[in-house]
TILUM-568404 format. One record per residue (C-alpha): residue in three letters; z, x, y; residue number from 1. Coordinates in steps of 0.5 Angstrom, whole numbers, plus 500, padded with zeros to 3 digits. Each point is the difference from the previous one (the first is absolute). Layout:
# residues N
> ALA|Z|X|Y|NUM
...
This chain:
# residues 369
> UNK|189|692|230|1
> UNK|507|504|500|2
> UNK|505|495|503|3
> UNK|508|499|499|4
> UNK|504|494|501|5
> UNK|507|500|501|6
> UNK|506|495|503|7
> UNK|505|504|503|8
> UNK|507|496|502|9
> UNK|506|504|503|10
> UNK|507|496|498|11
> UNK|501|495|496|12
> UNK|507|498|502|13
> UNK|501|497|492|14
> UNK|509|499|501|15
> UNK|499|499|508|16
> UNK|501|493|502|17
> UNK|497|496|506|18
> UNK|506|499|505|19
> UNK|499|495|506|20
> UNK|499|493|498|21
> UNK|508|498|499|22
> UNK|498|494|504|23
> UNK|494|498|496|24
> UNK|498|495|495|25
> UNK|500|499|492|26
> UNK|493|502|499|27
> UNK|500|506|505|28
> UNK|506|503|498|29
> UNK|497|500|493|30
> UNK|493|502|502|31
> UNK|504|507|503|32
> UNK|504|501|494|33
> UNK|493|502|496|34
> UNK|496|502|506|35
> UNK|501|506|498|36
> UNK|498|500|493|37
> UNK|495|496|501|38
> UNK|497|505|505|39
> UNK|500|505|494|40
> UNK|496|495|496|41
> UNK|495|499|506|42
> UNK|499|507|500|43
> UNK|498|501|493|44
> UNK|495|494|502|45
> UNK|497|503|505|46
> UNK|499|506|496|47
> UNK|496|497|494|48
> UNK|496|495|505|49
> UNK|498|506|503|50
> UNK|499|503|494|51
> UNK|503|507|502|52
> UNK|500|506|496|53
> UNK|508|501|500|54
> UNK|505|498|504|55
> UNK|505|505|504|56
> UNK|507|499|502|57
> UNK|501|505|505|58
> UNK|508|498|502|59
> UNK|505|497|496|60
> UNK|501|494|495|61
> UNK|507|499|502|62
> UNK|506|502|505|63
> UNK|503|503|496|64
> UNK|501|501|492|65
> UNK|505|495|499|66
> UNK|496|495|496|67
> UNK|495|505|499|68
> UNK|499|498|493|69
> UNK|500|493|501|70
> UNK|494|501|504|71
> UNK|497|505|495|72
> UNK|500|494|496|73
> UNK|497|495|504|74
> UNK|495|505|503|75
> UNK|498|501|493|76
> UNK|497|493|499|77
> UNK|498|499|507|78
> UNK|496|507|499|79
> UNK|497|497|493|80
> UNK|494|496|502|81
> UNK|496|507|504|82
> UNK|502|505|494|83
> UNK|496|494|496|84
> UNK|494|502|505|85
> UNK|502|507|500|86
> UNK|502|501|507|87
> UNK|505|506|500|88
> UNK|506|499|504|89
> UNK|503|505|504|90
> UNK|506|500|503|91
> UNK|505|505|504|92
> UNK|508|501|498|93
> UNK|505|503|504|94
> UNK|506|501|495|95
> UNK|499|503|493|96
> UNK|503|493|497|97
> UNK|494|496|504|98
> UNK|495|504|497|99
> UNK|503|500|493|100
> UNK|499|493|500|101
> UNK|494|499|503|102
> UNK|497|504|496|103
> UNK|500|495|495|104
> UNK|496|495|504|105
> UNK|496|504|504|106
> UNK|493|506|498|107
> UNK|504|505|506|108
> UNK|506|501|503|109
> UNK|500|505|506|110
> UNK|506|502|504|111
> UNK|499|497|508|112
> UNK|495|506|503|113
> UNK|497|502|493|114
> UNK|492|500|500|115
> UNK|495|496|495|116
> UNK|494|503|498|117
> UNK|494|495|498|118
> UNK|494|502|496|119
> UNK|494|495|501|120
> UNK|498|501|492|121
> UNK|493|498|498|122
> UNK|499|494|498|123
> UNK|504|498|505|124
> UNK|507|501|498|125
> UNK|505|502|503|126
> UNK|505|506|499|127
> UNK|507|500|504|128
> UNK|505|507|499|129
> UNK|506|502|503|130
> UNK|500|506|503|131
> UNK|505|504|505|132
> UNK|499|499|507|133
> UNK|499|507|501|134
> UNK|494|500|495|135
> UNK|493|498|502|136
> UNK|497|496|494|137
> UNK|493|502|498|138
> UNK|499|492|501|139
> UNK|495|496|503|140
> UNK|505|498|505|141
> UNK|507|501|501|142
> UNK|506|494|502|143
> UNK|506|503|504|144
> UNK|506|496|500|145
> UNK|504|501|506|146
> UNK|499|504|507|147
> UNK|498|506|498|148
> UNK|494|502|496|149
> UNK|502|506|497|150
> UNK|496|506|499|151
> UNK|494|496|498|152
> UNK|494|504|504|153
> UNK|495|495|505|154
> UNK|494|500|498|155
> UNK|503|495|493|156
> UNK|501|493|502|157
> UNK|507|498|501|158
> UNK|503|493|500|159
> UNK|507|501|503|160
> UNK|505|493|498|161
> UNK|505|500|505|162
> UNK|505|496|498|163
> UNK|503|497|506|164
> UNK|504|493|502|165
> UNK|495|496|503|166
> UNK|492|502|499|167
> UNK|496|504|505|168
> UNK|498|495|506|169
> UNK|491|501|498|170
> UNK|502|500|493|171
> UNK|493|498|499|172
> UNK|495|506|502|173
> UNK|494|505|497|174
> UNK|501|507|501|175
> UNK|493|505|497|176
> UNK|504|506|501|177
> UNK|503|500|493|178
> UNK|508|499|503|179
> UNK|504|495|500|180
> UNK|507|498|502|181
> UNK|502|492|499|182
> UNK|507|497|500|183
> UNK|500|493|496|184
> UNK|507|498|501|185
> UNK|503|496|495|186
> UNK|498|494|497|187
> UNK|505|495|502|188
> UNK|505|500|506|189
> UNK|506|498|500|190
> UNK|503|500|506|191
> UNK|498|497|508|192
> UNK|500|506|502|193
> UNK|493|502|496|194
> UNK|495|496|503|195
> UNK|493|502|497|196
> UNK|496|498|495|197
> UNK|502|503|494|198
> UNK|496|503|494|199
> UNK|496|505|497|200
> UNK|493|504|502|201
> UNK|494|500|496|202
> UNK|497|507|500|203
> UNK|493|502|499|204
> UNK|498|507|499|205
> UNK|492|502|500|206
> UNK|500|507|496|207
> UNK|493|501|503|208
> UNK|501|500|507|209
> UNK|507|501|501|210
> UNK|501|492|502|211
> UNK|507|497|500|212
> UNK|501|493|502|213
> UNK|507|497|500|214
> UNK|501|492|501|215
> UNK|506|496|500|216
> UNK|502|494|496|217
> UNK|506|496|501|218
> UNK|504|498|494|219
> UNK|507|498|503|220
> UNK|503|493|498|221
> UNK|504|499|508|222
> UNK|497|502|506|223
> UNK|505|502|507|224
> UNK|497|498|505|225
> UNK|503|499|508|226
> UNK|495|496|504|227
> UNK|499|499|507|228
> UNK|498|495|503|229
> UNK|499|498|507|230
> UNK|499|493|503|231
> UNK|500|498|508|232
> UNK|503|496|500|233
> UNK|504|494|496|234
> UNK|504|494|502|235
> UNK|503|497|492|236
> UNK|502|504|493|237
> UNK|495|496|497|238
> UNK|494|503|504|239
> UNK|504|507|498|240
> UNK|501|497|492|241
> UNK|493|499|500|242
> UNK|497|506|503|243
> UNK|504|504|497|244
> UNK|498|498|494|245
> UNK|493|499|501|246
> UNK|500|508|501|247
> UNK|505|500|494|248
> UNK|494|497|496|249
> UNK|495|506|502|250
> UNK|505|505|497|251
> UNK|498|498|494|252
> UNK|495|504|498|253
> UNK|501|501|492|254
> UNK|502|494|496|255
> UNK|504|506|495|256
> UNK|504|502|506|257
> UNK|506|497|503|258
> UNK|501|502|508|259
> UNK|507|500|503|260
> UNK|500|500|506|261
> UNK|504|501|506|262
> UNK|498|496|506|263
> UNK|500|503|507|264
> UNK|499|495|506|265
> UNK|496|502|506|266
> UNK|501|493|506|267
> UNK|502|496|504|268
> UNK|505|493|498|269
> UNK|500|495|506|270
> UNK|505|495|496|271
> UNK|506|496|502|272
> UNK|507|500|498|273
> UNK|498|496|494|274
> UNK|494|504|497|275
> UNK|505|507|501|276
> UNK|504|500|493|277
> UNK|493|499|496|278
> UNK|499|507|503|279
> UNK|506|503|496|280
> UNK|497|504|494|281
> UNK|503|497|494|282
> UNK|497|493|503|283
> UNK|492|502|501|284
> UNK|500|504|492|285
> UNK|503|494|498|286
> UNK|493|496|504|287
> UNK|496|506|497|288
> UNK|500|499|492|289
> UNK|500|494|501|290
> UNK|493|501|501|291
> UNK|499|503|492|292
> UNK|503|493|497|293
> UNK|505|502|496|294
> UNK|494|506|497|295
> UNK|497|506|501|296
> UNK|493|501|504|297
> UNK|501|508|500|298
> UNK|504|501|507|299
> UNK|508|498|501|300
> UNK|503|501|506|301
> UNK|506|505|500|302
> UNK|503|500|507|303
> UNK|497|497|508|304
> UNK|502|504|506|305
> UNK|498|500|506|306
> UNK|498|507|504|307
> UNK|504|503|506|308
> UNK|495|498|504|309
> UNK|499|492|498|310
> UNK|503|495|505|311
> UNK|503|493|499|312
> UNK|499|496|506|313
> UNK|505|494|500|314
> UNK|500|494|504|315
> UNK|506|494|501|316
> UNK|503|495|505|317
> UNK|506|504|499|318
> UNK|496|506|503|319
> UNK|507|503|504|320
> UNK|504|500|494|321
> UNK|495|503|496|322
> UNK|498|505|504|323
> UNK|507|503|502|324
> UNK|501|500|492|325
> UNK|494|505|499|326
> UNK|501|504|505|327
> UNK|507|502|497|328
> UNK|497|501|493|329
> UNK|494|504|502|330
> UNK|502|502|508|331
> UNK|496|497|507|332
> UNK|493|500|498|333
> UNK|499|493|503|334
> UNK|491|497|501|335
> UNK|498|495|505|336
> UNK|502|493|498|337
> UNK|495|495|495|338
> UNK|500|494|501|339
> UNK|505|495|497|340
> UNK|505|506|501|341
> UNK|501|507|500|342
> UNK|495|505|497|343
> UNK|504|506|497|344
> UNK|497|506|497|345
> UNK|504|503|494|346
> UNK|497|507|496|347
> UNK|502|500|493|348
> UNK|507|504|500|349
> UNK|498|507|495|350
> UNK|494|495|498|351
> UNK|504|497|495|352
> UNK|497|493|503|353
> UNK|504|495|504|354
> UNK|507|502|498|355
> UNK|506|496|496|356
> UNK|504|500|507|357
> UNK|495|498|503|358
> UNK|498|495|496|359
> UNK|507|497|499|360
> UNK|501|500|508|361
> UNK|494|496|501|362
> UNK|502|495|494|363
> UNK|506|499|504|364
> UNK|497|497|506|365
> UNK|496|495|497|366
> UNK|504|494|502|367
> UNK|499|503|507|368
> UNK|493|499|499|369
């Protein structure tokens, strides 16, 4: 059977650190300084597990060329393993410094918008050759990098790797009509802004009937994640601890990957004066890891906010005092009384959670408690 396999990958982000974990511990913020390389060497796993024809690169492998050598270098030995197995590796440059050093680690280096013709030989090898991306290749099909398939006719079957920040959202789909476009994203975020899995797509091409599949597979070390979750309601911090770390646990789908996740709280607090400082955000983080007991169980908790919509319901004998300090801090939004003193609901301010001020107000009426 006339079959290809190839990984495509986008950006392999190998000089780009992983920002926004200042306030994490030893283990993680070391995780996240290899993460990235780390991320590379699980693509080239990927890629012989799956025992692809060749891997393609189709975005860049840096930045910028600053350390272009270096990465050269350590791309060379990364790459050794699937030369041994004959698997080719082609890789787009988009600066002639770029491409005059990964020519020496790579099989073909092509400028971004280039085209590759793969020939599907007897025996079942397979031959690839760069050709301009206004010549259509007299191959078994053809790859387009970018988002422009060029001149090629519509009758040939075009696989268009558009490299892009993040993957195409149903990276997983089957397609009979021999096109294809499919974004992979990188291998590795580096930001909590970039909240997807990220990896690479493993592409089979059936030459006979036109059939291209494209399925993902992650190979990222950290994962950014903000979470919802949504409670009724809930009258003690350990009540909140616990669940949240109960659905943190859930996170935890790959025992490879590390989830950072940044928590927002949908509920309603019914707690006196007293239970209103475990509230503050530095107090309820400090509660959480100390559910991992000094480890990693592959989830860590990097922020706790409550939604815009939460509500703290707080209940004291010292009700007047409480009740004109909240309507100060948060304007006249008074509810019907509780027992044991006054009910007052309060909206978290811009959903950043119960306020600093608030919460340093609220301590000082504790002795009127």
């Amino acid at each position: 059977m006339a079959t290809v396999r190839f990984v495509h990958a986008d950006f392999l982000r190998l000089d780009t650190p992983v920002g926004g974990l200042a306030d994490s511990p030893d283990w993680l913020r070391r995780l996240a300084t290899g993460s990235v390389r780390q991320a590379v060497k699980n693509l080239i796993q990927t890629t012989i597990a799956q025992r692809a024809d060749f891997l393609l690169i189709a975005g860049s492998v840096a930045e910028s060329d600053e350390d272009i050598e270096a990465i050269s270098r350590w791309l060379a030995e990364q790459f050794e393993p699937l030369q041994r197995r004959g698997i080719k590796i082609v890789v787009a440059a988009d600066s002639p410094r770029s491409a005059g050093f990964l020519r020496n680690v790579c099989d073909i280096v092509v400028r971004p918008g280039g085209t590759i013709g793969v020939q599907h030989e007897s025996g079942g090898s397979i031959r690839l050759q760069s050709v301009s991306a206004t010549t259509a290749p007299d191959t078994s099909f053809t790859i387009a990098i970018g988002n422009d398939r060029g001149s090629i006719p519509p009758n040939r079957i075009v696989y268009q790797a558009a490299p892009a920040i993040s993957k195409t959202v149903n990276a997983d789909c089957l397609t009979a009509n021999g096109s294809l476009k499919v974004s992979a994203g990188p291998v590795q975020s580096v930001s909590t802004q970039e909240s997807a899995d990220c990896g690479c797509i493993l592409v089979e091409v059936d030459l006979p009937t036109r059939e291209m599949q494209a399925t993902f597979l992650a190979t990222d070390v950290i994962r950014f994640v903000t979470e919802e979750l949504s409670l009724p309601e809930v009258s003690t911090v350990d009540e909140l601890v616990a669940e949240i770390s109960r659905t943190s646990r859930s996170l935890d789908r790959r025992s490879t990957q590390t989830v950072i996740v940044d928590w927002l709280l949908q509920t309603r607090v019914t707690t006196d004066l007293r239970g209103v400082s475990d509230l503050g955000e530095l107090n309820l983080l400090k509660r959480l890891r100390q559910f991992l007991e000094g480890g990693h169980r592959g989830f860590w908790p990097r922020s706790v906010c409550f939604s815009e919509s939460a509500v703290l319901k707080v209940t004291s004998p010292c009700g007047v005092a409480a009740e004109e300090y909240i309507d100060v801090v948060n304007g006249c939004r008074n509810s019907s009384n509780v027992t044991g003193g006054v009910g007052q609901g309060i909206p978290s301010k811009d959903g950043s959670g119960v306020s600093r001020e608030l919460l340093m107000g609220l301590s000082l009426l504790r002795p009127a408690a």
